[in-house]
N, C-alpha and C positions, 0 to 999 in steps of 0.2 A: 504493500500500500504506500508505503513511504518511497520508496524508488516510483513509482505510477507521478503522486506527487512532486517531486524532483524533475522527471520529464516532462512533466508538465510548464514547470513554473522556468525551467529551462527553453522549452519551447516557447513561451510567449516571449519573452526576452528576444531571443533569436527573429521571431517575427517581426517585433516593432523594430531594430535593429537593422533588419531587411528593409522596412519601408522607409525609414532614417534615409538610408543609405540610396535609396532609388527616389528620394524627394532631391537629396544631395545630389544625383546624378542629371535632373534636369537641367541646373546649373552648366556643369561641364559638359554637356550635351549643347549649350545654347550656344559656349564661346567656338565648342569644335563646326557648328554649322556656319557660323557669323566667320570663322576664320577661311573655311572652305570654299564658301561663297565669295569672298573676299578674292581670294584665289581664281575663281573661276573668272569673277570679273577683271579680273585682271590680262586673265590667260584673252581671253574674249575682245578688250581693248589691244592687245601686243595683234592678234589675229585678224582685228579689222586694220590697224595700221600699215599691216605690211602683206598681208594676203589677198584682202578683198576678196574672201570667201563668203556665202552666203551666209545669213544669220542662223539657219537652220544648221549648215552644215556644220559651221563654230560651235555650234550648241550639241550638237552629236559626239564631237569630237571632246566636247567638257566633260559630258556625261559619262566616258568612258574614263578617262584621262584624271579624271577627279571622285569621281563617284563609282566606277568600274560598274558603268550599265545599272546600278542599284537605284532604287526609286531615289530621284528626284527632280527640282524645278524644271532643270533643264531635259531631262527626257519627258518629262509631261508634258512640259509647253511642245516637244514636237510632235509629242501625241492629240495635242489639243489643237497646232496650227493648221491643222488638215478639214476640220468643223467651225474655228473662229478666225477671227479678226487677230493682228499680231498682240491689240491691247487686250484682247477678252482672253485669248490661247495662257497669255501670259500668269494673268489675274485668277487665271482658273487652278496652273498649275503652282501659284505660291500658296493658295487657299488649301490644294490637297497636300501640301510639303509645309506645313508652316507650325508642326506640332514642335513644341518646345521653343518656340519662338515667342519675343513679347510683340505686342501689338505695335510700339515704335518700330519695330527692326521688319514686322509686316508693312507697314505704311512706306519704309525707305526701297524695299524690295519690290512694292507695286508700283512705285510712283517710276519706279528705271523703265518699266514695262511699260508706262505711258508714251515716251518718245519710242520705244522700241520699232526698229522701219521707218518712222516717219520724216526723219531726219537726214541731212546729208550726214557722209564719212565725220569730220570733223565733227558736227552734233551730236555725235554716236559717242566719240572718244570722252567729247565733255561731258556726255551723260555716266558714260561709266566714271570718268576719274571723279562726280559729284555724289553718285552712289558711293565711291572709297572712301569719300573723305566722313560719307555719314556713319557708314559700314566701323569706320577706323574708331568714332566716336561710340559705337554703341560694344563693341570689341574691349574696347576700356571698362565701359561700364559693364559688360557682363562679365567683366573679367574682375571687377572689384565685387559683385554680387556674389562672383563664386567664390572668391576667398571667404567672404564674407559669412555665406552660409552652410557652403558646405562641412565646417565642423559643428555650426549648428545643428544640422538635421541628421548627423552622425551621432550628435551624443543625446540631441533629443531623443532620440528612437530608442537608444540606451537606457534612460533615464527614466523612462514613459514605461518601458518594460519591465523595467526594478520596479518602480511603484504600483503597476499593476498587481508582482508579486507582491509587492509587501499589504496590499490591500485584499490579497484573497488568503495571505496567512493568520 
């Protein structure tokens, strides 16, 4: 009976601990997309400077190159360019990739989408190097969020699981 109890009171521990630890993971989730994206946009600007490839194809070639074909912005939006407009394809596919994301870093991400096409070459570069410099700001901030919290919701979840136990002993 007494070991039953033990595994027990060990196990809720261990759970809240788990959820601690994956509330802490949103965090470092948010700076590695903002850093990627970062990335992408960048790869994106180097690629219309000097290729004058199509926006689709630069976009295929991020998808791979950054994301290894794995769900994101940029393979949705070429999945979505084939039924919308370049600003809806876009808008659709930050709305299905934008888990873990804050609403600011949504807004900076939709609004690149808004010139996306409709611009000459050189409004294209200023569009992306305007998104880097918002991108670079929110990279900061989520990157002082996650220090911030992630020992928070590491040892909250700790903490919340002992006193569970000591409140069922």
């Amino acid at each position: 009976m007494f070991f039953l109890k033990l595994l027990n009171m060990i196990l809720i521990i261990v759970i809240c601990a788990y959820i601690g630890i994956n509330k802490a993971k949103t965090y470092s989730l948010r700076v590695f997309k903002l850093r990627d994206l970062k990335n992408a946009f960048n790869i994106f600007k180097t690629k219309l400077e000097f290729t004058y490839e199509p926006v689709k194809e630069i976009f295929s070639e991020i998808s791979e190159l950054i994301y290894s074909n794995n769900n994101n912005i940029f393979k949705s939006y070429i999945e979505n360019i084939s039924k919308e407009n370049y600003e809806n394809a876009w808008n659709l596919a930050v709305a299905e990739n934008s888990f873990s994301l804050s609403k600011e870093d949504i807004k900076i991400i939709s609004n690149f989408g808004n010139l996306l096409g409709k611009t000459d070459l050189n409004g294209q570069i200023k569009e992306v190097e305007l998104a880097n410099n918002f991108l670079d700001k929110q990279i900061t901030e989520a990157e002082e969020l996650r220090k911030k919290n992630d020992k928070l919701y590491k040892s909250l979840g700790i903490i919340i699981g002992i006193a569970i136990v000591i409140i069922f002993i």
